[in-house]
C-alpha positions in Angstrom: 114.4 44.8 -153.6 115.4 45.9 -150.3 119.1 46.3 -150.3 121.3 49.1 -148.3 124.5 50.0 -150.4 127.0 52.5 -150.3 129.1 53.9 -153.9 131.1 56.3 -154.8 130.3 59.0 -157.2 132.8 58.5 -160.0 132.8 60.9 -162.6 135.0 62.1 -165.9 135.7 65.4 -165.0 131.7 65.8 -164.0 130.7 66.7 -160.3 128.0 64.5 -158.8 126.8 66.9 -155.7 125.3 65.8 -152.5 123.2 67.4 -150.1 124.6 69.4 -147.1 128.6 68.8 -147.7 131.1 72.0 -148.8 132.3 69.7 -151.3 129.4 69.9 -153.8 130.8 68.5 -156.8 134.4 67.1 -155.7 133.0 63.5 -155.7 131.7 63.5 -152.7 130.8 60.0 -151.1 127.0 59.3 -150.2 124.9 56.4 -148.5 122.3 55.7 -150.5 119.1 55.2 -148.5 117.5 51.7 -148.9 114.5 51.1 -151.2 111.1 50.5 -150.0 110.3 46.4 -150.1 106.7 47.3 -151.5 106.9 50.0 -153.6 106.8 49.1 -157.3 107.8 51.9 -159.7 105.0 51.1 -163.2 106.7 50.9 -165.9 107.8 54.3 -168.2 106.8 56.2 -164.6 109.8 58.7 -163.2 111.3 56.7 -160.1 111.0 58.9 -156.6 114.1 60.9 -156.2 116.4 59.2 -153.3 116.7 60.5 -150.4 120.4 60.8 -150.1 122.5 61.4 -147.0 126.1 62.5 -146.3 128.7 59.7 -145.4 130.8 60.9 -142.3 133.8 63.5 -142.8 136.2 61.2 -144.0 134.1 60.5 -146.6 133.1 63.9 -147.5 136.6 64.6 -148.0 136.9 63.6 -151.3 137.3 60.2 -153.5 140.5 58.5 -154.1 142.4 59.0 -157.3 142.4 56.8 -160.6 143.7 53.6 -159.7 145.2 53.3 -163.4 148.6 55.0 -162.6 150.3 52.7 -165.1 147.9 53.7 -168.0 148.3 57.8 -166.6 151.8 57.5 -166.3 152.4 55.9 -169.9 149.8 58.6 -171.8 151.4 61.4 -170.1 154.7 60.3 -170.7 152.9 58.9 -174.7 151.6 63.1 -175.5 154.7 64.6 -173.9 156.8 62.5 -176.7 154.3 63.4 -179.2 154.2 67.6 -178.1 157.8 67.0 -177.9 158.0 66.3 -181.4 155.7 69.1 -182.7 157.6 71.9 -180.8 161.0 70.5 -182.1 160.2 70.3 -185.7 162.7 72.2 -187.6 163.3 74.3 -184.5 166.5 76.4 -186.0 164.0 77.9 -188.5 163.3 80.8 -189.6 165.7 83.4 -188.6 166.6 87.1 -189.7 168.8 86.0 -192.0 170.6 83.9 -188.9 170.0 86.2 -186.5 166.7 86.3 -183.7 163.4 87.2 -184.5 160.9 89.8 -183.2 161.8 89.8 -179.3 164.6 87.4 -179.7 167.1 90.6 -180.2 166.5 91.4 -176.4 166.7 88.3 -174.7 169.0 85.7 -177.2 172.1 88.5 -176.9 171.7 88.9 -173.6 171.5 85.1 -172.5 174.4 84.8 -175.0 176.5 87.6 -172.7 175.0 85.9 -169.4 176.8 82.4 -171.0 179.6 84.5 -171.4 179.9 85.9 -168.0 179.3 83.0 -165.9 175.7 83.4 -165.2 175.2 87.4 -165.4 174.8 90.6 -167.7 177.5 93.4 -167.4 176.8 95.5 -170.2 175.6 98.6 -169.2 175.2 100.0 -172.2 172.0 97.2 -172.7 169.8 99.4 -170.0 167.3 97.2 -171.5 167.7 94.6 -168.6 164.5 94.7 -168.0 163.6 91.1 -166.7 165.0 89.2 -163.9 168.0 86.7 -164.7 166.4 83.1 -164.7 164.5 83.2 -168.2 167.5 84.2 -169.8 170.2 81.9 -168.1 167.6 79.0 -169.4 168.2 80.5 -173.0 171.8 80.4 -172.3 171.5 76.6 -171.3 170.9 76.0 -174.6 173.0 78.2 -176.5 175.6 76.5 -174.5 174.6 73.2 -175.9 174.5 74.1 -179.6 176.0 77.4 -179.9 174.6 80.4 -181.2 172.0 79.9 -183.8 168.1 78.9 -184.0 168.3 75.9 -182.0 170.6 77.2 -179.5 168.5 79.9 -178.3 165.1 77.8 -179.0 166.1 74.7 -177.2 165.2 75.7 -174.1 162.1 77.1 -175.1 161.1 74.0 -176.7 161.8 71.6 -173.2 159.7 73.7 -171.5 157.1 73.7 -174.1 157.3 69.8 -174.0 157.3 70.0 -170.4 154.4 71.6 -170.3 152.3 69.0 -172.2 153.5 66.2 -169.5 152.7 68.7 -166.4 148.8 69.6 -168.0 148.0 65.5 -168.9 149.0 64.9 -165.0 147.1 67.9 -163.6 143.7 67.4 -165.7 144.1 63.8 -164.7 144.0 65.0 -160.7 141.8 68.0 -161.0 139.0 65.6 -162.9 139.7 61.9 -161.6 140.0 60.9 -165.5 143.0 59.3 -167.5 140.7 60.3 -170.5 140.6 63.8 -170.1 143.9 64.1 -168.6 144.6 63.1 -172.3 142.6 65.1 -173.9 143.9 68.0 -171.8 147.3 66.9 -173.5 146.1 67.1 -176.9 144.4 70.5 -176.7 147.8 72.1 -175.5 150.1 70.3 -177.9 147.1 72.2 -181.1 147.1 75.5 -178.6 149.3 78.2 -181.7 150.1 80.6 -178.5 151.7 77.8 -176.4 153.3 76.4 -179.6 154.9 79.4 -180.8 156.1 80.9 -177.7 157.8 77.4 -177.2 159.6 78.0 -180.4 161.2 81.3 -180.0 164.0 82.3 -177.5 161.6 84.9 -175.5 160.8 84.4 -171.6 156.8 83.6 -171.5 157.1 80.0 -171.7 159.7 79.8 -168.9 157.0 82.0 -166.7 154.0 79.4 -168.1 155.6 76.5 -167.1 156.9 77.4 -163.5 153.2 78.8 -163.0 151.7 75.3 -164.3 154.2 73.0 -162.2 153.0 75.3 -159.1 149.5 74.8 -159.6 150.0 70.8 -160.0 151.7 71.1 -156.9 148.8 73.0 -155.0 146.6 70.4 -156.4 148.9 67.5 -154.7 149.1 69.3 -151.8 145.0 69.9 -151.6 144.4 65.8 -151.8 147.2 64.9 -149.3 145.9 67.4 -146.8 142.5 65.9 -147.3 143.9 62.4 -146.6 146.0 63.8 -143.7 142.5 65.1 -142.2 140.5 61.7 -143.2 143.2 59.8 -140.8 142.6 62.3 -138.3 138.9 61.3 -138.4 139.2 57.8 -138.1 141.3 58.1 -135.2 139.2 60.5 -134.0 141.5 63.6 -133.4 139.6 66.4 -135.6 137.6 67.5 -132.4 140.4 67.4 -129.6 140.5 70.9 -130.6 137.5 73.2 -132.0 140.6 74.1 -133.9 141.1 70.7 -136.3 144.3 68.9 -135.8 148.2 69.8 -137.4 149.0 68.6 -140.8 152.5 68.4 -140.5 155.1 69.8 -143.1 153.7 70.3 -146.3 155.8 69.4 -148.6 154.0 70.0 -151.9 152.8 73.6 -150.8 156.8 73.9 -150.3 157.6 73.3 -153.6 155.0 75.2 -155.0 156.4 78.0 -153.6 159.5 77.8 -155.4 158.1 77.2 -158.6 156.1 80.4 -157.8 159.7 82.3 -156.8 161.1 80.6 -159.7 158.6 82.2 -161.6 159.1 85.8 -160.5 163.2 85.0 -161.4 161.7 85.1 -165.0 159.3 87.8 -165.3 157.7 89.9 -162.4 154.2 88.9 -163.6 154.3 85.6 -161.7 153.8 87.6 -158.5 150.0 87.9 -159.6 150.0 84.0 -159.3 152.1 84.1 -156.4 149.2 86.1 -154.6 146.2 84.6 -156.1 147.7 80.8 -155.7 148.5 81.7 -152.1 144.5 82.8 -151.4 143.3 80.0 -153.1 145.7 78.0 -150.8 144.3 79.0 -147.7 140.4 78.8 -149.2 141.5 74.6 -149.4 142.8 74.8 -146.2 139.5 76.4 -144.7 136.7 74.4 -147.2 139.1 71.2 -145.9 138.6 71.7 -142.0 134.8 72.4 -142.8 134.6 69.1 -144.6 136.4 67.0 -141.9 133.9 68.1 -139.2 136.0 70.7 -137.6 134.0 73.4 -135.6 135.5 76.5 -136.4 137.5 76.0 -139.4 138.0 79.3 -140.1 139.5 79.8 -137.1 141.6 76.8 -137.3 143.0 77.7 -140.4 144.3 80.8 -138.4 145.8 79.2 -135.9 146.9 75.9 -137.8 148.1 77.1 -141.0 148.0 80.5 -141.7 152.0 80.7 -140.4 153.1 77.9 -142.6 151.2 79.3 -145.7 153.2 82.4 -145.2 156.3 80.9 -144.9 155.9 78.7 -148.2 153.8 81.4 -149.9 155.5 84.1 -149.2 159.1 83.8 -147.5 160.0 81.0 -149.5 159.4 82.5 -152.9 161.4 85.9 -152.0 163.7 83.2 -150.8 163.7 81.3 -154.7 163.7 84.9 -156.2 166.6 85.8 -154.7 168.4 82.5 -155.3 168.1 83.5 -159.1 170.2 86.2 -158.7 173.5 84.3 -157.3 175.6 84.9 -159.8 174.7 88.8 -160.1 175.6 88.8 -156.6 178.9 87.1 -156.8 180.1 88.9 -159.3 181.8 92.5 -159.4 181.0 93.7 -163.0 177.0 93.1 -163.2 174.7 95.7 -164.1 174.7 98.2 -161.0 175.9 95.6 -158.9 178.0 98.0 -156.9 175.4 101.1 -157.0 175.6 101.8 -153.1 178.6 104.6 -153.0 177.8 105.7 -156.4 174.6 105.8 -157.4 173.1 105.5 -153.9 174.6 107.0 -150.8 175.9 104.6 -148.7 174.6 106.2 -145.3 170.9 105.8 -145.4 168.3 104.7 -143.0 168.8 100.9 -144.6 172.5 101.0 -143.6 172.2 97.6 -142.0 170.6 96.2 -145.2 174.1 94.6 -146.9 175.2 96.5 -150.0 174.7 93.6 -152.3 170.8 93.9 -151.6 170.6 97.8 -151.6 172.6 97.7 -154.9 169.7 95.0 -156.1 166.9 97.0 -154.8 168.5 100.0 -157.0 168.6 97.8 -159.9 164.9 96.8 -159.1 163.5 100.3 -158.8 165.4 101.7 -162.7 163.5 98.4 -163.7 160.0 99.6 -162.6 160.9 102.9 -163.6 161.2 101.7 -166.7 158.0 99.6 -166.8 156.1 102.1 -165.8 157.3 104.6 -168.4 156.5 101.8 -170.8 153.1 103.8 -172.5 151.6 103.2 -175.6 152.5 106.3 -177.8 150.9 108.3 -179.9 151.4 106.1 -182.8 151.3 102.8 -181.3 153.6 99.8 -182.1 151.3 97.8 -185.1 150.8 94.8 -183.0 150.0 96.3 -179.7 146.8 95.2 -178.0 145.0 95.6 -175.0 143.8 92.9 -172.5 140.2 92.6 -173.5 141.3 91.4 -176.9 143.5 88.8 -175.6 140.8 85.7 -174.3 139.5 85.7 -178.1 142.8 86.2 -179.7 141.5 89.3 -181.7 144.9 90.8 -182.4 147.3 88.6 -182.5 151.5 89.2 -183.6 153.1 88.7 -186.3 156.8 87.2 -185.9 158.5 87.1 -189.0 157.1 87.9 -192.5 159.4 87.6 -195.4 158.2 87.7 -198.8 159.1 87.3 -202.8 161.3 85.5 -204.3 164.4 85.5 -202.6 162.1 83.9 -199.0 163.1 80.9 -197.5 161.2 77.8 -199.6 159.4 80.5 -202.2 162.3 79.5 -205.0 161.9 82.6 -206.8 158.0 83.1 -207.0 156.9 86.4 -206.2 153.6 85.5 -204.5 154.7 83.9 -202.2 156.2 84.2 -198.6 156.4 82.6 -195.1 155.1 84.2 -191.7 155.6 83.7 -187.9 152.2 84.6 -186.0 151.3 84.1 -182.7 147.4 83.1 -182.8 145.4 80.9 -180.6 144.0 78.2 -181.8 140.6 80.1 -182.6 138.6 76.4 -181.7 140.0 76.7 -178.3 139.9 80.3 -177.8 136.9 81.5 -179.5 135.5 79.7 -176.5 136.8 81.1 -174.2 134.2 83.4 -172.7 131.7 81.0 -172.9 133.8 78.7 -170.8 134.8 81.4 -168.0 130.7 82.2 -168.2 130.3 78.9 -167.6 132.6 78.2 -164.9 131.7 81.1 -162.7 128.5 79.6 -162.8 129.5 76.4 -161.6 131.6 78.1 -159.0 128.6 80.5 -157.5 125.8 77.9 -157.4 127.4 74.5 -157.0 130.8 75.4 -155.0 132.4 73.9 -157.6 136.3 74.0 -156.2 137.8 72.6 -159.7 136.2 75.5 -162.0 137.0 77.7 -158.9 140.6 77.2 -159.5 140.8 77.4 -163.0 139.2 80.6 -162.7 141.3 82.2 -160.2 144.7 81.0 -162.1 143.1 82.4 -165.3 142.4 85.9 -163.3 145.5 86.2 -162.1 147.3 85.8 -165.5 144.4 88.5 -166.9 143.2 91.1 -164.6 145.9 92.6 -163.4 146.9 94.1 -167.1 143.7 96.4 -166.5 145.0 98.3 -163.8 147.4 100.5 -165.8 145.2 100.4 -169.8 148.2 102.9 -170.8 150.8 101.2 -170.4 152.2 99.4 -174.5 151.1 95.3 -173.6 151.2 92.5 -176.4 149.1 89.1 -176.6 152.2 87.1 -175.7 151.6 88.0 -171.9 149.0 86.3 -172.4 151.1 83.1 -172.8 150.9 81.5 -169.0 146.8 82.0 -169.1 147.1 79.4 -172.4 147.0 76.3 -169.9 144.3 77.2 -167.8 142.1 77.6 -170.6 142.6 74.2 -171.9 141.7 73.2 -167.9 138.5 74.6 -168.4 137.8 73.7 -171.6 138.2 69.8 -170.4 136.2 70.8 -167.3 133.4 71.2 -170.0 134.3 68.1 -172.3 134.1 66.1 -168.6 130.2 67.9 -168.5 129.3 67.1 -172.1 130.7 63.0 -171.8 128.9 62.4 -168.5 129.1 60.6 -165.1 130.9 56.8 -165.8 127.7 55.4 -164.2 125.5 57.2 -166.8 123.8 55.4 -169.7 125.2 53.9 -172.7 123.3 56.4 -175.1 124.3 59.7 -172.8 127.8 59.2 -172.4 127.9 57.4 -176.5 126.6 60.6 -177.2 128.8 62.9 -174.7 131.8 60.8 -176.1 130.6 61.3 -180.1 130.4 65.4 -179.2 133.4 65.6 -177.7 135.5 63.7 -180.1 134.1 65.7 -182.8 135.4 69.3 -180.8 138.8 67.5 -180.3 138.8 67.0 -183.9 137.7 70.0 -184.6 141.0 71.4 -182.3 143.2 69.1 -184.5 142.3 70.2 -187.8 142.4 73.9 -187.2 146.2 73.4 -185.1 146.8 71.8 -188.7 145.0 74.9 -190.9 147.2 77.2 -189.1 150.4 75.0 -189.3 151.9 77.2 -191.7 151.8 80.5 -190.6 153.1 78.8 -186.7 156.3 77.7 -188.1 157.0 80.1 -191.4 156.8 77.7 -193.5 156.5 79.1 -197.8 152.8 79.4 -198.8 150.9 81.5 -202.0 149.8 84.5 -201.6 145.7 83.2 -201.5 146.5 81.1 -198.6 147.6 83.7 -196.4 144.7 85.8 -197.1 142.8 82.7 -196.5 144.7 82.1 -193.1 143.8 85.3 -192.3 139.9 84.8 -190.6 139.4 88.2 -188.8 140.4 91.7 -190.2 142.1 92.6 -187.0 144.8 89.7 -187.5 145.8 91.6 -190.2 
């Protein structure tokens, strides 16, 4: 019975935690101490606990990925086909009567005038150029494609909808070291109504979720191969050359995340609040990473080893990418306030050695805030404003589109009858969703938890920062690039309820039978709500019956 062996804590989404290590619960890698020769446990007795110690640094660093990449690569690719075809169903429908819906009057005419102009707006008599170019030159990609109509100004929308679904399988996968709730993960987003919706109407907030999402994946690449980079440097026994920590070299993922995040800003201003958070939570890897290797002052050593080149790819890079969506604005002579230095700002100034182009750019920027910050809910509100704390639970959700009688689209004739547009979560997912953020700041404060750590500082950042001004008019869709982050914690929790690999038959049966049932449970209320997602004709009775809460009325 005497037999020394080492494992590896493998785990579907579930964190097995060792003594002592800053890892607790990121599959850390333990020796297992070996057995007594003579000590016989009687049978039906509770064993004695082990007494389990910490494998060196490179170890503790954190356990490979899924060796099925052919299996993760084809379901990925499998539910991206699959979300493909649910966002593209009858895309071009409905319309006003062939014109946008809802918020589709701002944004489709203007991408339609940025198609015209080469890539900018010119119209000054919009003064409703509120958001940055990029979401709106993405709209225009597909209007050029199929001209102006439904699918035109959806198209876009739709890719980055599907897109989506591919980037969440490949992230759960990472973030929980399981092909099985990577695909899970896919499924929930492809039943989310928020993310499906928003993927089928030519507004912004889907350009903004995905960018967020792809930057995220790639802090999540970038957090393993900086773990790896450090493992190397233990077995060749650099980490303590320096109380320091060794260089990591040029971080190429942490580079391209902050693009993404720049990218991000090009479409709405709101991905700053990721920018900031995801650049924290960066440097938190960087330090909990140093720590784990052995290093003696990681703190320190993050200072002096990568503090500089977070800024630069955190912070210089995306102003950088933010800029870089405005080329064509700046190339051109007839954009909105393009030439505002010598008209509507003086041209001697104490910035006189900022060029024009920028000054003209920061004008443009400040009548934008101006405008945002005049944005305040009146004193008879729009009928589907809401304020932030209704948005986790979906308690006031939007209506689209309504048409009703006889002469709607699919009612032939019957009065009782119409078909709606609504933008409602899924309430199976999202009726959850305090319970999950409960649950995952629990996991973060007493088992250091890094995976629910990071789920709950993306969701934060998407949430949090529409308390600070409670005045100002807000909506549920800016709630729309929080949607994938809530199906990441949600699969953190299926990965709990299924249970370690190595468990027992009847725990993880059971843990598989429970969350089978939930995913079902997703799936049949996605389908319930089916017809009020995509407007499609339904009696009277099964609106009201669609209609669970009073306040989604």
């Amino acid at each position: 019975m005497s037999e020394r062996s080492e494992r590896t804590i493998e785990h579907s989404g579930v964190p097995r935690t060792a003594p002592g290590p800053e890892e607790a619960g990121a599959g850390v890698l333990v020796r297992q101490a070996p057995e007594p020769a003579d000590e016989v446990v009687p049978l039906g007795a509770v064993p004695p606990p082990e007494d389990r110690a910490p494998l060196d640094p490179a170890e503790r660093l954190g356990p490979p990925p899924p060796t099925d990449r052919l299996r993760g690569w084809v379901t990925a690719l499998a539910l991206a086909v699959l979300g493909g075809l649910v966002r593209f169903w009858n895309l071009g429908f409905p319309t006003d009567k062939g014109t946008p819906v809802f918020d589709e009057k701002h944004y489709v005419p203007q991408a339609w005038q940025v198609l015209r102009n080469g890539g900018y707006e010119d119209n000054a008599g919009y003064r409703l150029v509120v958001h940055p170019p990029l979401g709106k030159q993405l709209i225009a990609v597909g209007e050029w494609l199929f001209g102006y109509d439904g699918w035109g100004w959806r198209f876009s929308a739709a890719a980055a909808g599907t897109v989506s679904v591919l980037l969440i399988v490949r992230i759960a996968r990472r973030l929980t070291r399981s092909t099985l709730l990577g695909a899970l993960a896919g499924v929930l987003l492809i039943c989310d109504g928020v993310s499906h919706v928003q993927s089928r109407v030519g507004m912004l907030d889907i350009f903004l979720a995905v960018f967020v999402l792809a930057a995220f994946g790639c802090l999540l690449v970038d957090r393993d191969q900086v773990r790896q980079r450090l493992a190397v440097a233990v077995r060749e026994g650099r980490v303590a050359e320096t109380p320091w920590g060794p260089r990591l070299g040029f971080r190429w993922w942490r580079f391209g995340a902050g693009v993404l995040l720049g990218l991000s800003c090009g479409v709405k201003w709101s991905g700053s609040y990721f920018l900031a958070a995801f650049a924290v939570l960066c440097v938190f890897w960087d330090v909990t990473a140093r720590r784990a290797a052995g290093v003696p002052r990681p703190w320190v050593g993050t200072v002096v080893r990568d503090l500089a080149p977070a800024l630069w790819s955190l912070a210089v890079v995306p102003i950088l990418a933010y800029l870089a969506t405005w080329w064509a604005w700046l190339a051109s002579e007839t954009g909105v306030d393009r030439h505002a230095v010598g008209r509507d700002v003086g041209a001697d100034s104490a910035f006189w050695f900022v060029p024009d182009a920028l000054r003209s750019l920061w004008f443009y920027s400040s009548k934008v805030l101006e405008f945002h910050n005049s944005l305040v809910t009146p004193e008879k509100p729009h009928p589907w404003e809401s304020k932030p704390w209704t948005w986790p639970m979906g308690l006031r959700p939007m209506l689209y589109y309504l048409e009703s009688g006889g002469g709607a689209p699919g009612c032939d004739g019957r009065q009782d009858c119409l078909g709606a547009v609504m933008l409602v979560g899924t309430p199976a997912m999202w009726w959850l969703a305090f319970p999950v953020l409960g649950w995952a700041l629990w996991r973060a404060v007493t088992r250091a938890d890094w995976r629910y750590t990071a789920v709950l500082v993306a969701y934060a950042a998407g949430w949090l920062p529409w308390f600070v001004n409670l005045d100002r008019q807000m909506y549920y869709f800016y709630i729309t690039p929080v949607a994938p982050f809530l199906v990441l914690g949600l699969v953190l929790v299926m990965g709990e309820v299924l249970g370690r690999a190595r468990a027992g038959a009847e725990r993880r049966g059971t843990g598989l039978l429970v969350v089978a049932i939930y995913t079902g449970l997703v799936v049949a209320n996605f389908a319930w709500l089916w017809p009020i997602l995509n407007g499609n004709a339904i009696p009277l009775w099964w609106w009201n019956a669609e209609m669970w809460l009073p306040s989604w009325r």
